[in-house]
Residue frames as qw, qx, qy, qz and C-alpha x, y, z in Angstrom:
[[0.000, 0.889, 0.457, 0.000, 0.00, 0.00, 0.00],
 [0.455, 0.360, -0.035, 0.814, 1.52, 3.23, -1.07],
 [0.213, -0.161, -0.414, 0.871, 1.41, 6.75, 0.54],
 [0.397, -0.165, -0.247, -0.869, -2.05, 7.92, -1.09],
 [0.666, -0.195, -0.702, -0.162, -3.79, 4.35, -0.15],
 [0.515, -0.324, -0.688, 0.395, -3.02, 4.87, 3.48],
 [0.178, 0.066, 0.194, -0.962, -3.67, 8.71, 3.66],
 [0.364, -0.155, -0.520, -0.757, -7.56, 7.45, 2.26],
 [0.613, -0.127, -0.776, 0.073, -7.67, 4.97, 4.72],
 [0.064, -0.285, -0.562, 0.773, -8.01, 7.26, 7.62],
 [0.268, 0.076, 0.213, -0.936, -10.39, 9.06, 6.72],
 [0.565, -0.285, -0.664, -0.398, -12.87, 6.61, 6.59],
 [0.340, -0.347, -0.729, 0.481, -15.25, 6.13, 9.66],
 [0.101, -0.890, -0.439, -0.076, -17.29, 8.67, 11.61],
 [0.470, 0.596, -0.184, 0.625, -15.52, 11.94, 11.98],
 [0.510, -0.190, -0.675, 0.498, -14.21, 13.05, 14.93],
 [0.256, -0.141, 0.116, -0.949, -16.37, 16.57, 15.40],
 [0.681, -0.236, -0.403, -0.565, -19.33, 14.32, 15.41],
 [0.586, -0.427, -0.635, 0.265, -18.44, 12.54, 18.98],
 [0.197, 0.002, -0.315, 0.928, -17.91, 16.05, 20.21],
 [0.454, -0.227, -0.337, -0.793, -21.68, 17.15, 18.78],
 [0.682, -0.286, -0.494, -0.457, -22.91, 14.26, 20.70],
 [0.470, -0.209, -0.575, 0.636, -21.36, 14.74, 23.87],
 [0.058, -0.071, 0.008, -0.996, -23.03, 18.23, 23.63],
 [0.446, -0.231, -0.632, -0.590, -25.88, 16.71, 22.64],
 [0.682, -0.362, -0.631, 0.076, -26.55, 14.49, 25.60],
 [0.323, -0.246, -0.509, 0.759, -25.40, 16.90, 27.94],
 [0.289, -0.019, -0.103, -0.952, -28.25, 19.50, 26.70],
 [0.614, -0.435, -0.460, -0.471, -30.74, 16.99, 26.79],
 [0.400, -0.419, -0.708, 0.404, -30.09, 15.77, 30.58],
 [0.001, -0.165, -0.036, -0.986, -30.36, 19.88, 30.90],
 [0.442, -0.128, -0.121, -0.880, -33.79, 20.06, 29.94],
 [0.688, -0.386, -0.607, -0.099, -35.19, 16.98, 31.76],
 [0.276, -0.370, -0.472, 0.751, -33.65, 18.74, 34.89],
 [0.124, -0.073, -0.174, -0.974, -35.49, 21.98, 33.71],
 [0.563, -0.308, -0.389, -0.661, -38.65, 19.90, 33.26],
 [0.485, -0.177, -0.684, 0.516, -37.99, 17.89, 36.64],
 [0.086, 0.128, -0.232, 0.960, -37.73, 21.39, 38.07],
 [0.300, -0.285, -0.164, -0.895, -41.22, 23.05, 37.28],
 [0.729, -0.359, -0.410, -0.415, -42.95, 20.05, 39.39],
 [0.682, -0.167, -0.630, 0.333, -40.60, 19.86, 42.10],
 [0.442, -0.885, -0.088, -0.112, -40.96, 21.55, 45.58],
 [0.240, 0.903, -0.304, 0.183, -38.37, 23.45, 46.66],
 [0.456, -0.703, 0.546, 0.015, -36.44, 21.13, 49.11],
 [0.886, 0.304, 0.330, 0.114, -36.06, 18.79, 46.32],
 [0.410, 0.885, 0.030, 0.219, -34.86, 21.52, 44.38],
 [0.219, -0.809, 0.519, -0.168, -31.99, 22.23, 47.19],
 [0.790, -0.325, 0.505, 0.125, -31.12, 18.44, 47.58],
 [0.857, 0.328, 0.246, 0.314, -30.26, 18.16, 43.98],
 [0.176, 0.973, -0.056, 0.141, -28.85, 21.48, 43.54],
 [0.271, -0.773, 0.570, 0.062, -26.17, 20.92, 46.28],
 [0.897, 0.072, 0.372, 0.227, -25.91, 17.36, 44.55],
 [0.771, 0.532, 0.125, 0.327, -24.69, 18.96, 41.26],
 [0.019, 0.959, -0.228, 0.168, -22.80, 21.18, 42.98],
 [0.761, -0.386, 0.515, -0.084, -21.24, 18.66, 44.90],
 [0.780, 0.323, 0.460, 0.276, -20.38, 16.88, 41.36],
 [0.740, 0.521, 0.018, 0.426, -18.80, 19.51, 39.60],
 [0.570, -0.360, -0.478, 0.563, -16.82, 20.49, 42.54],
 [0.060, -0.571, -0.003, -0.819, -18.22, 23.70, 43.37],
 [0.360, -0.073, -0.671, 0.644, -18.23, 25.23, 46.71],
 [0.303, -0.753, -0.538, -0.227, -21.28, 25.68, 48.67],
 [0.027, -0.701, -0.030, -0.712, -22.06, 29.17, 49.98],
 [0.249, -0.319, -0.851, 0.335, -22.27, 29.36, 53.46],
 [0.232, -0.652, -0.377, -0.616, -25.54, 31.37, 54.24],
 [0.212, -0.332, 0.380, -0.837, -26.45, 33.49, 57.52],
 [0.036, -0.162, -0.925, 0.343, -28.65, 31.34, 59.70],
 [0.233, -0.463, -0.475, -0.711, -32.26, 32.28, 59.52],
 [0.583, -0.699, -0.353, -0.218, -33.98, 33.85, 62.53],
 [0.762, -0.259, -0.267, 0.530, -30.60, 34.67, 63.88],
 [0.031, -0.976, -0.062, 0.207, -29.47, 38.27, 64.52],
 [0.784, 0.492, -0.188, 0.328, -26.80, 39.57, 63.01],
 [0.792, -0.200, -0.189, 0.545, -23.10, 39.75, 64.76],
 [0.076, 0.987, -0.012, 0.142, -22.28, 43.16, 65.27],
 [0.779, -0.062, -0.134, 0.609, -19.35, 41.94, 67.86],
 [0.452, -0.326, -0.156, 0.816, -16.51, 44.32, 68.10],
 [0.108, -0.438, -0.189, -0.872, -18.59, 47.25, 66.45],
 [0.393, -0.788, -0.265, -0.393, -20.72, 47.61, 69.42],
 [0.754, -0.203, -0.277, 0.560, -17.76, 47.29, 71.58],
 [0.275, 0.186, 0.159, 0.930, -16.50, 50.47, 69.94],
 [0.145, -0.615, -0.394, -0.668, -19.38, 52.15, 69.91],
 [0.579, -0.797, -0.169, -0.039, -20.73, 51.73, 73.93],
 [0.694, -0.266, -0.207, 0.636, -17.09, 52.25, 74.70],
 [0.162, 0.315, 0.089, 0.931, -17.29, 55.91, 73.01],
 [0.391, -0.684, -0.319, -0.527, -20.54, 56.85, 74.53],
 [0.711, -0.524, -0.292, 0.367, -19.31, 55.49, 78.11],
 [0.545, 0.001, -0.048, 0.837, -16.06, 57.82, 77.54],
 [0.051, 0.336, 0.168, 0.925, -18.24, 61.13, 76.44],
 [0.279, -0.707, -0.035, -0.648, -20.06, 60.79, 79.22],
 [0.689, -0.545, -0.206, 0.431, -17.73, 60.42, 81.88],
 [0.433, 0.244, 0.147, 0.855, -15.40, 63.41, 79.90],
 [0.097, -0.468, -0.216, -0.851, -18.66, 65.83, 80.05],
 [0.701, -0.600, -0.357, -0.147, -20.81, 64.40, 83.29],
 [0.008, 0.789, -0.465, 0.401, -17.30, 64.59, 85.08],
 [0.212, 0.135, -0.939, 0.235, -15.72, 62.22, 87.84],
 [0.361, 0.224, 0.719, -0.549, -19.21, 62.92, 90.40],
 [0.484, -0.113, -0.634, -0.592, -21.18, 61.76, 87.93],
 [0.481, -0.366, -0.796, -0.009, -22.62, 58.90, 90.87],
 [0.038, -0.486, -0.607, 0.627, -23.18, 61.95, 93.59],
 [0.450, 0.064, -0.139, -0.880, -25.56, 63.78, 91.06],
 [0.617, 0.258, 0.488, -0.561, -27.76, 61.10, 91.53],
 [0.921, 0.334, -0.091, -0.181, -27.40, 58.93, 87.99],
 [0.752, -0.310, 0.573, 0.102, -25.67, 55.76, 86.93],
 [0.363, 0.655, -0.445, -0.492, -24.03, 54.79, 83.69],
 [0.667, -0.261, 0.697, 0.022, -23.79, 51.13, 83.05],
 [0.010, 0.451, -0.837, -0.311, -22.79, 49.41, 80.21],
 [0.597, -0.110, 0.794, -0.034, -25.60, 46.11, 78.95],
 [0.676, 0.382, 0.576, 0.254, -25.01, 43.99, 75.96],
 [0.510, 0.226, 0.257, 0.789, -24.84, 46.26, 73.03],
 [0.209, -0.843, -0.220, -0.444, -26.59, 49.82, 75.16],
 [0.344, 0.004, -0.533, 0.773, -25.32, 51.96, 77.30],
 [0.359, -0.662, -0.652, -0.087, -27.91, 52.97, 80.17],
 [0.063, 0.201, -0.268, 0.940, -27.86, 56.87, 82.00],
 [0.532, -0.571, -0.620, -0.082, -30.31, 56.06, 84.52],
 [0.022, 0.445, -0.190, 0.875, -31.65, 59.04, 86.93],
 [0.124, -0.358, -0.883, 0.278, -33.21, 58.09, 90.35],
 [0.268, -0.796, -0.430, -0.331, -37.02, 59.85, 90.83],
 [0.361, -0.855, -0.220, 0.299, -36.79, 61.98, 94.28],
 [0.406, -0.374, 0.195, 0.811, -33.69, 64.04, 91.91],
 [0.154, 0.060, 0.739, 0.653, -35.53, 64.39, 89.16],
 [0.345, -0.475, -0.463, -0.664, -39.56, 65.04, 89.91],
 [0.552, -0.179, 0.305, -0.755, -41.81, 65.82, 93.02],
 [0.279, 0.062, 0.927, -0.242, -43.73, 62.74, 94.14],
 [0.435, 0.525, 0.723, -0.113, -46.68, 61.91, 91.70],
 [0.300, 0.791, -0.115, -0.521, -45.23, 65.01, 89.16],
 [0.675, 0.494, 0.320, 0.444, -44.02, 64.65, 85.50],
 [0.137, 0.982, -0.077, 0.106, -42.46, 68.81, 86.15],
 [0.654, 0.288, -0.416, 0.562, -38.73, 68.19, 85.90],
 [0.451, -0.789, -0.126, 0.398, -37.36, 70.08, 89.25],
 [0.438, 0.884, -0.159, 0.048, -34.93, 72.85, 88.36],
 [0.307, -0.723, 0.597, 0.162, -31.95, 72.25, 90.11],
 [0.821, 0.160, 0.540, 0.099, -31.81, 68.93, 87.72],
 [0.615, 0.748, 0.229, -0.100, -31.59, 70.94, 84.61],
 [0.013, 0.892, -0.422, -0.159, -27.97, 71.67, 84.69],
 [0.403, -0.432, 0.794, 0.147, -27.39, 68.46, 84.40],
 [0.597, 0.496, 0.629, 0.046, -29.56, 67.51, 81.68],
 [0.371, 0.899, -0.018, -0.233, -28.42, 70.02, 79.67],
 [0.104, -0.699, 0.681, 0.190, -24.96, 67.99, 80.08],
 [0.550, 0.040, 0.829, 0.086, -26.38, 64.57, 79.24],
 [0.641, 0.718, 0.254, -0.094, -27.64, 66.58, 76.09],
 [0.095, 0.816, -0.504, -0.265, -24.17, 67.35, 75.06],
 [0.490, -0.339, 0.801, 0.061, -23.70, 64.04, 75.25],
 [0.618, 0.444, 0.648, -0.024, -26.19, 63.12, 73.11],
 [0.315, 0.901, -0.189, -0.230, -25.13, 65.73, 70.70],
 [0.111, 0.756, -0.545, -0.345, -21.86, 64.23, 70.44],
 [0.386, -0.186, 0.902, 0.058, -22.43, 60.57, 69.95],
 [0.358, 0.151, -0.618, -0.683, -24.26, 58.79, 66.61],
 [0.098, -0.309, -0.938, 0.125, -26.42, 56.35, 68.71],
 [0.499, -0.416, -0.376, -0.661, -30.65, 56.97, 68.88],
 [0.006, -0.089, 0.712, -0.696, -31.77, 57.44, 72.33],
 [0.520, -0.367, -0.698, -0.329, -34.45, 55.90, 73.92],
 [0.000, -0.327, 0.407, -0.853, -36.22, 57.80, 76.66],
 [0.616, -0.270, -0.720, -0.173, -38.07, 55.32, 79.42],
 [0.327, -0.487, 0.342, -0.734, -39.87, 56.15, 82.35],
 [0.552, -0.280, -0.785, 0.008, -41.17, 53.58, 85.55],
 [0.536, -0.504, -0.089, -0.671, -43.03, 53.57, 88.42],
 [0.242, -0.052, 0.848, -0.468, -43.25, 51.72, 91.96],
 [0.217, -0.218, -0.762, -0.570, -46.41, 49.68, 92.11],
 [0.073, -0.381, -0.669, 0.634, -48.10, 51.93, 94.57],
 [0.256, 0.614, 0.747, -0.001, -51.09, 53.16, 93.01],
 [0.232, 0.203, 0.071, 0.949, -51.46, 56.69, 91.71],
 [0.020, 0.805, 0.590, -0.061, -54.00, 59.15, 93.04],
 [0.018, -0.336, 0.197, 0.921, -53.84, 62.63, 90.87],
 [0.485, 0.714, 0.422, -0.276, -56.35, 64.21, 88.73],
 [0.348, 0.661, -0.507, -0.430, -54.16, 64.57, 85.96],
 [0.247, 0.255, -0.915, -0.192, -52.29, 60.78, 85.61],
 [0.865, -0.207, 0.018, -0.457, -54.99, 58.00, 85.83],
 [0.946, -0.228, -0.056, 0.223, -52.63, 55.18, 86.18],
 [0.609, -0.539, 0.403, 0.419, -48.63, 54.45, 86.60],
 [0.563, 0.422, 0.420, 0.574, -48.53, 54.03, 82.83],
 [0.090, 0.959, 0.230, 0.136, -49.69, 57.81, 82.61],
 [0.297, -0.936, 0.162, 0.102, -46.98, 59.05, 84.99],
 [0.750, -0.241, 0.492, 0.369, -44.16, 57.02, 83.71],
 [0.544, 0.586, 0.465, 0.381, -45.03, 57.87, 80.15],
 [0.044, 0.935, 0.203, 0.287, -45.29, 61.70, 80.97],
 [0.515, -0.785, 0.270, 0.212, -42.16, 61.78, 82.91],
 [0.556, -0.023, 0.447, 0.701, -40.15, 60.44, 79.84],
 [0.425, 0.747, 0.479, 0.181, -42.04, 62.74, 77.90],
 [0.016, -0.992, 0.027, 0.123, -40.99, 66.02, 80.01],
 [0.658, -0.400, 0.437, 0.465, -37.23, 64.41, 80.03],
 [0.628, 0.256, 0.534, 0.505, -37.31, 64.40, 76.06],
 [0.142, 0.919, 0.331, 0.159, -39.03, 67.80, 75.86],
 [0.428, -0.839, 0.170, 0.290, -36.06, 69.51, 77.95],
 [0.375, -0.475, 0.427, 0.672, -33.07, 68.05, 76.24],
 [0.573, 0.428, 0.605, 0.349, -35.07, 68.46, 72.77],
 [0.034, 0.909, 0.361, -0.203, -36.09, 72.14, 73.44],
 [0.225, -0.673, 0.304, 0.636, -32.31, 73.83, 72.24],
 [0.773, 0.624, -0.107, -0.032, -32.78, 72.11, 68.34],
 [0.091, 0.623, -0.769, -0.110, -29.21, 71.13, 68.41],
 [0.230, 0.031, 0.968, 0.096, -30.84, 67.15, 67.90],
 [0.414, -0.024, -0.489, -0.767, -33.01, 65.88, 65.63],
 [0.650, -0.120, 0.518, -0.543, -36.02, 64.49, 67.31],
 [0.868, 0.137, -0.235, -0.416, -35.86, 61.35, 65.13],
 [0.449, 0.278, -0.757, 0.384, -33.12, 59.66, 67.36],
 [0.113, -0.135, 0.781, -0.599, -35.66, 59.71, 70.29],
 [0.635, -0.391, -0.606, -0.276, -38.33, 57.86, 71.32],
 [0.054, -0.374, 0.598, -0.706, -39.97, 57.88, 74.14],
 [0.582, 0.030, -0.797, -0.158, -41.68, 54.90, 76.23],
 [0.288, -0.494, 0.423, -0.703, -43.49, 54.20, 79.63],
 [0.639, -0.256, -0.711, -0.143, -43.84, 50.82, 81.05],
 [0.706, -0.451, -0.269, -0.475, -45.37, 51.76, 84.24],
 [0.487, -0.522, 0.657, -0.242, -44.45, 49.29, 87.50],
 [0.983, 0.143, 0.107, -0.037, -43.77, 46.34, 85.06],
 [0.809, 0.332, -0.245, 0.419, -40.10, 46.04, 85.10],
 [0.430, -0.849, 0.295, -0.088, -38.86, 46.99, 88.54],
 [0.538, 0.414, -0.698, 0.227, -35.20, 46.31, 89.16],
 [0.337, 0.235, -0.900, 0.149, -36.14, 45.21, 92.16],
 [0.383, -0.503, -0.774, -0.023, -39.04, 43.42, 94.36],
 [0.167, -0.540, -0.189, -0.803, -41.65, 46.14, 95.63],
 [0.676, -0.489, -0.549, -0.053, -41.27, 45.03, 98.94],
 [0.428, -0.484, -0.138, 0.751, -39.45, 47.96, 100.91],
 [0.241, 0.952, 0.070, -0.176, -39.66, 52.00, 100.02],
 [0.538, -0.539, 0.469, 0.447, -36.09, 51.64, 99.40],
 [0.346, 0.134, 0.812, 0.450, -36.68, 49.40, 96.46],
 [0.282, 0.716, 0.634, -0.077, -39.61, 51.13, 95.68],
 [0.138, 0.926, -0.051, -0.347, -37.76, 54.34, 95.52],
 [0.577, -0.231, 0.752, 0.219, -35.34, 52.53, 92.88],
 [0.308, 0.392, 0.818, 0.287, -37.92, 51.30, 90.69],
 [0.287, 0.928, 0.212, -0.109, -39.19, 55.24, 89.99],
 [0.389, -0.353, 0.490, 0.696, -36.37, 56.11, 87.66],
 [0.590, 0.789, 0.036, -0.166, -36.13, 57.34, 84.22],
 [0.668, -0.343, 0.373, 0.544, -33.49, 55.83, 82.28],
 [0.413, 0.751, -0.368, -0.360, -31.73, 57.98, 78.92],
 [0.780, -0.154, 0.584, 0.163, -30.61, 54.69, 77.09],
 [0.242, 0.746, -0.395, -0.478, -28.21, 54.74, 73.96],
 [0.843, 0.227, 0.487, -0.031, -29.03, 52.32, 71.15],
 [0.408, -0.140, 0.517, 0.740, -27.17, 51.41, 68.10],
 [0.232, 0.443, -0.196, -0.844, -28.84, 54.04, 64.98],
 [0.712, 0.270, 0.518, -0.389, -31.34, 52.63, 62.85],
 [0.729, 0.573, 0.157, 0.341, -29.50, 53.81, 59.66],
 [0.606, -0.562, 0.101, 0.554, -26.11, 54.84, 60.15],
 [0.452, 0.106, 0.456, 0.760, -25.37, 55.58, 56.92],
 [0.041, 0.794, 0.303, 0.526, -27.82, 58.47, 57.20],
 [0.526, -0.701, -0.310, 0.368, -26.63, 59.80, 60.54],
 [0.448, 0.351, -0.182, 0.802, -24.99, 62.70, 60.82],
 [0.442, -0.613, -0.515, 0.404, -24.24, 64.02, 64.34],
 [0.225, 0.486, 0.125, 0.835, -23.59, 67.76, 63.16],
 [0.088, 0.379, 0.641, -0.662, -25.51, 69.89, 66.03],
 [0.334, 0.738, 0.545, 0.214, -28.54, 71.61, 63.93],
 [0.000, -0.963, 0.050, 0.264, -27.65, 75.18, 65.37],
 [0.630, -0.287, 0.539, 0.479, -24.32, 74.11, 63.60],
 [0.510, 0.340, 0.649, 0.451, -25.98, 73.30, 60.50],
 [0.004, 0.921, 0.390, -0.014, -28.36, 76.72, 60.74],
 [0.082, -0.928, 0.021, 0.363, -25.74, 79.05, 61.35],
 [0.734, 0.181, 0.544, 0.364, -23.59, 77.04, 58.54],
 [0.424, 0.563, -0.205, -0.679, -22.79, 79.94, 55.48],
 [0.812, 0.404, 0.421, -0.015, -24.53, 78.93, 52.48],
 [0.256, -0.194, 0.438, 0.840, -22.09, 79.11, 49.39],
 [0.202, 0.727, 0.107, -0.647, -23.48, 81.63, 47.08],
 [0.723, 0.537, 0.288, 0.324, -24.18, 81.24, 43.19],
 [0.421, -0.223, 0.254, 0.842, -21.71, 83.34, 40.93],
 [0.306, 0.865, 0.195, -0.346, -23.03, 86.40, 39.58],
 [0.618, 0.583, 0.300, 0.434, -21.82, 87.03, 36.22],
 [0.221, -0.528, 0.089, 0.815, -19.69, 90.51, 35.38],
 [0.572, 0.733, 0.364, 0.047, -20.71, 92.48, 32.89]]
């Protein structure tokens, strides 16, 4: 057999683009039987094969957030209650505990908690005055720090008798109210970082079984939460922003 006789000779047979076509082939039809598989299966089906075929062409499974779990904030709220703790021991000063509040530190809030007999008259919601110098310093605070403040009043669970507050809810409620009204009243904060909240004699810190405790459990605490949207905050004071110069358009020369 010469050199033409054996070049002819290969190329007989099926060619060799045509086992490629039909590897393509077969791998488009399994395709669409998974496609049509799909439209009638329920979804944990749908996840057992999925991680199968991942699992087969060695792709690496995602790992997803847990459902129903909060997210980890960790060492960002560290940071954070540690600044708030700092600006207000810096601005409250060292007697912060003989004016009559506490500062304390739980989970991812920091708590400025003011005892009642410094703070209101027995059965009043009217701030006292000699308080106000200091609330005007726990509003600096709150001026300088990016956390939303939650203002919460309580009660003992000795009845009320006033013609103004029909229950403890009333007086608890109206005693955070007057708190928020005081440090809101300069505009230097925007009043959407506060809330305010009155739960009454349901959450005594402790058992209503001495005036001590009782006198305890009337408190109003200023409590600093992390910011609902941070990425809109901005802790500027307002009189800041107000007395701000606007820049001025250019005026042409003639």
């Amino acid at each position: 057999m010469n050199r033409r006789d054996r070049f002819k000779s290969k190329k007989k047979g099926t060619p060799i683009w045509v086992l490629s076509f039909s590897d393509m082939m077969t791998l488009l039809l399994g395709f669409f039987i998974l496609l049509l598989s799909f439209s009638s299966m329920d979804l944990a089906r749908y996840k057992e094969i999925s991680g199968s075929l991942k699992r087969t062409f060695g792709a690496q499974k995602e790992k997803e957030p847990a459902r129903g779990r909060p997210v980890q904030h960790g060492n960002a709220d560290k940071l954070r209650t540690d600044f708030v703790m700092g600006k207000i021991k810096s601005i409250l000063g060292p007697g912060l505990a003989k004016s009559g509040l506490e500062a304390e530190v739980v989970k991812d809030k920091v708590i400025l908690r003011m005892k009642d007999d410094i703070t209101f008259d027995l059965g009043q919601a009217r701030i006292k005055d000699d308080i106000k110098p200091l609330l005007a310093k726990v509003r600096q605070v709150i001026e300088s720090v990016p956390d939303d403040v939650r203002i919460i009043g309580y009660t003992d669970d000795l009845p009320i008798k006033s013609p103004v507050y029909h229950s403890n809810w009333d007086l608890s409620a109206a005693r955070a109210a007057s708190v928020a009204d005081f440090l809101l009243e300069s505009k230097t904060i925007a009043e959407n970082r506060f809330s305010v909240i009155g739960y009454g004699e349901t959450r005594p810190v402790f058992p209503n079984d001495s005036p001590e405790h009782r006198a305890k459990n009337r408190r109003v605490e200023i409590v600093f939460v992390r910011p609902v949207h941070p990425s809109e905050l901005d802790v500027t004071p307002l009189i800041e922003k107000t007395e701000r110069p606007q820049s001025q358009p250019a005026v042409k020369q003639r």
